[in-house]
matplotlib code that plots the C-alpha trace (Angstrom):
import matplotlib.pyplot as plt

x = [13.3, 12.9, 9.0, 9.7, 7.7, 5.0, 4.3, 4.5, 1.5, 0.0, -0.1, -0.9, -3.5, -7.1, -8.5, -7.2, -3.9, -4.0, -5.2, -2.6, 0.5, -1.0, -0.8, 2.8, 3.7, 1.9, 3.4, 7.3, 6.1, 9.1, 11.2, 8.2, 8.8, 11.2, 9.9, 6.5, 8.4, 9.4, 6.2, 5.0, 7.4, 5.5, 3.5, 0.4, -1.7, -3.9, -0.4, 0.4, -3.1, -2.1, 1.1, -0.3, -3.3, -0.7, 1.4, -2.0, -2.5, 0.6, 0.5, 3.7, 4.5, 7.4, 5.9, 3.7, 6.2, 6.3, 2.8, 3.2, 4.8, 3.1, -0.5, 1.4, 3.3, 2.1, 1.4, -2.7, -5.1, -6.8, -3.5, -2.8, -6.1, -5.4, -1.8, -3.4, -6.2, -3.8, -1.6, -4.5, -5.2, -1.4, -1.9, -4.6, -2.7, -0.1, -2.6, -3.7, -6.2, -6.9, -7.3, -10.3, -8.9, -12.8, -13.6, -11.5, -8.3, -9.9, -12.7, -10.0, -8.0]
y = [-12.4, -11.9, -10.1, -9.6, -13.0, -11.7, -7.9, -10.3, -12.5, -9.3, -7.0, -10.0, -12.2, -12.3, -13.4, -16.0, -15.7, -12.0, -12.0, -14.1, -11.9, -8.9, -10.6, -11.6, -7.8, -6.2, -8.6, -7.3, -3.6, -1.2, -4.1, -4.3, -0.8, -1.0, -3.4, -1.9, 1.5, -0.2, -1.6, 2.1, 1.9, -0.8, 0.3, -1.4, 1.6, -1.2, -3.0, 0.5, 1.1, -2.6, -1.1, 2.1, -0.3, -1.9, 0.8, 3.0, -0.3, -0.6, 2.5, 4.0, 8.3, 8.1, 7.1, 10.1, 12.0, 9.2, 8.8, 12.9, 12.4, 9.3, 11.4, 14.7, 12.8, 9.6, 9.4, 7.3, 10.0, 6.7, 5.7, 9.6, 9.7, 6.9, 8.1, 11.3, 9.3, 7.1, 10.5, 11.9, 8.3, 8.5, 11.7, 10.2, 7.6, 9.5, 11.8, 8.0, 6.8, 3.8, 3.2, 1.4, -2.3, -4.0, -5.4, -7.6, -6.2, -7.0, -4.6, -1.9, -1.9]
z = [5.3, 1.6, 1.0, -2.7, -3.3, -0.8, -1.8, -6.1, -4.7, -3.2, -6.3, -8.9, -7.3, -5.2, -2.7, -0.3, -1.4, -1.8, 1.9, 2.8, 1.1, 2.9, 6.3, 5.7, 4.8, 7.7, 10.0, 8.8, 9.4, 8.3, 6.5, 3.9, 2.7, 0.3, -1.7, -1.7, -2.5, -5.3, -6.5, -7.0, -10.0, -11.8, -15.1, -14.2, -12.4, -10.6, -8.8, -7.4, -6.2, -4.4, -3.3, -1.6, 0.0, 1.9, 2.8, 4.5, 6.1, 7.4, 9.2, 9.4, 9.2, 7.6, 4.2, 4.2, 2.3, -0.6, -0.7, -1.2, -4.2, -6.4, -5.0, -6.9, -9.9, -11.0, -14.3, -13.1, -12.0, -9.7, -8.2, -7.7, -6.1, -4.0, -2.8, -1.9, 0.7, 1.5, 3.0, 4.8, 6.3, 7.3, 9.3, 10.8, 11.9, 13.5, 15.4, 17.5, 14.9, 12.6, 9.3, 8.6, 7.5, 7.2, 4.0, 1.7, -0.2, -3.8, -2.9, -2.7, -5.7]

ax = plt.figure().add_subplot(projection="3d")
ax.plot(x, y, z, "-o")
ax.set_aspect("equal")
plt.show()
């Protein structure tokens, strides 16, 4: 399955559809990480605060060490502030607990 078109709708849009996208992406797990990966390579700072929102929320250790590095190098202090929460939620994670997924996605980013 192609999630290029889903992690698009994702980063550009709101709301329902927003929502929507995010449930697609979490649903695929691992096969959504490389084309979130490569939405942290976008120039707008606010698509790769999107980007890392749905990596934390999908949960898995092994991006800790990329979150590592866009919380270390990218050139937004917000989304580098983002990356590095997003790595501590990751730890978490791997130690048996949840992120917190309440609110909607567009009162993240």
């Amino acid at each position: 399955m192609d999630l290029k078109p889903s992690v698009e709708l994702f980063l550009t849009t709101q709301g329902e559809v927003q929502e929507k996208a995010l449930r697609t992406l979490l649903g695929s797990g691992r096969a959504a990480l490389p084309p979130l990966e490569a939405a942290l390579h976008r120039t707008e700072p606010k698509e790769r605060r999107a980007a890392l929102l749905a990596l934390r929320r999908i949960g898995l250790q092994e991006t800790v060490p990329l979150l590592g590095h866009v919380a270390q190098f990218d050139a937004d202090p917000g989304v580098r502030a983002d990356a590095g929460h997003a790595g501590g939620l990751r730890v978490g994670v791997a130690k048996g607990h949840r992120p917190d997924h309440a609110g909607e996605v567009g009162d993240r980013l």
